[in-house]
C-alpha positions in Angstrom: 0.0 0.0 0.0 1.0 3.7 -0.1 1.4 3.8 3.7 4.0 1.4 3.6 5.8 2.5 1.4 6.1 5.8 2.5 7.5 3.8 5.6 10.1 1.9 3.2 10.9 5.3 1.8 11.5 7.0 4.7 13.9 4.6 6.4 15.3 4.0 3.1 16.3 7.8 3.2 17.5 7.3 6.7 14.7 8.0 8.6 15.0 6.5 12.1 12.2 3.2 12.0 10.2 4.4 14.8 9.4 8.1 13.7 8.4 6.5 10.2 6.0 4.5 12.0 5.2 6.9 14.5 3.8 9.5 11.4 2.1 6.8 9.9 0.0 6.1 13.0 -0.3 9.6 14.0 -2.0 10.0 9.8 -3.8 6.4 11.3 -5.6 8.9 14.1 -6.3 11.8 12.1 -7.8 9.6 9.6 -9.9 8.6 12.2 -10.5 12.0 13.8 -11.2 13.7 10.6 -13.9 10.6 9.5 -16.0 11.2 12.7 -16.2 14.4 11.7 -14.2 16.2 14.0 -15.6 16.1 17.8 -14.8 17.1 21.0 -14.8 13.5 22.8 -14.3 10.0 20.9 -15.7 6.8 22.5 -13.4 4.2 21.2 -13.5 0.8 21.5 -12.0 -2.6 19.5 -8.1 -3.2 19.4 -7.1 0.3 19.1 -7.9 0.7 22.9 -4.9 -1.5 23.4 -2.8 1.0 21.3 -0.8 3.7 23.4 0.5 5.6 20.4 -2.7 5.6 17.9 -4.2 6.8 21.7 -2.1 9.2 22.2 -2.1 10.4 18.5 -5.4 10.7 18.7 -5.7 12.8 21.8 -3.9 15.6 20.4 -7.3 16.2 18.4 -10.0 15.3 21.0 -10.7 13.9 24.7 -10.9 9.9 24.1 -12.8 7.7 26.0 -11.8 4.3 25.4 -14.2 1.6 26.4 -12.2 -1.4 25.9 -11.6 -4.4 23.3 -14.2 -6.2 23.6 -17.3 -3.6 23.6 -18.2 -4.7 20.4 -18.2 -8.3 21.0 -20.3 -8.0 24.1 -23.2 -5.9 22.3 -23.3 -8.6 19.6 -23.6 -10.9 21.9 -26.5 -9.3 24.0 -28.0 -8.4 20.7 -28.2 -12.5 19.8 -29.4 -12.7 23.4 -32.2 -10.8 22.7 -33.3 -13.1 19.9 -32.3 -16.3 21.2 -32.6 -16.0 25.5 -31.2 -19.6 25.6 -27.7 -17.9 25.1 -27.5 -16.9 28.6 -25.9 -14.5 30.1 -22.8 -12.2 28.8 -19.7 -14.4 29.6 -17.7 -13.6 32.4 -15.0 -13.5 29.9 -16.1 -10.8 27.7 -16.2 -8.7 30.9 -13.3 -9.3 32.2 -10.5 -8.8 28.9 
């Protein structure tokens, strides 16, 4: 993809490897910044609330509230719950990652 190589280019021009990386994560939060159109507090949630730099990327553009990995996961599974009450409870599991 373009991304990477602008990585490859950059440490190919002598670009230490972790501030190639770091601009392409830091573009990685904007991205995402700029395609929620901008707002004063992001609730975040999936793998990127395991990611300290894309976190603190994105907090140079807005307060984020990061609701953990397995948010989505959970609200699928009480969505199915809903249909199919045999499912049980939310697993302890999902709660506890």
């Amino acid at each position: 993809t373009y991304a990477v190589e602008r990585i490859m280019d950059a440490v190919s021009g002598g670009d230490p490897v972790e501030d190639a990386i770091g601009r392409f994560i830091h573009g990685l939060a904007r991205n995402a910044f700029d395609f929620t159109g901008n707002p004063d507090r992001l609730y975040l949630s999936g793998g990127f609330t395991l990611n300290t730099p894309f976190l603190e990327a994105l907090g140079r553009y807005t307060e984020v509230v990061s609701h953990g990995r397995t948010v989505p996961l959970a609200g699928l599974f009480a969505f199915a719950a809903e249909k199919d009450p045999a499912l049980g409870p939310l697993p302890d599991t999902l709660l506890s990652l």
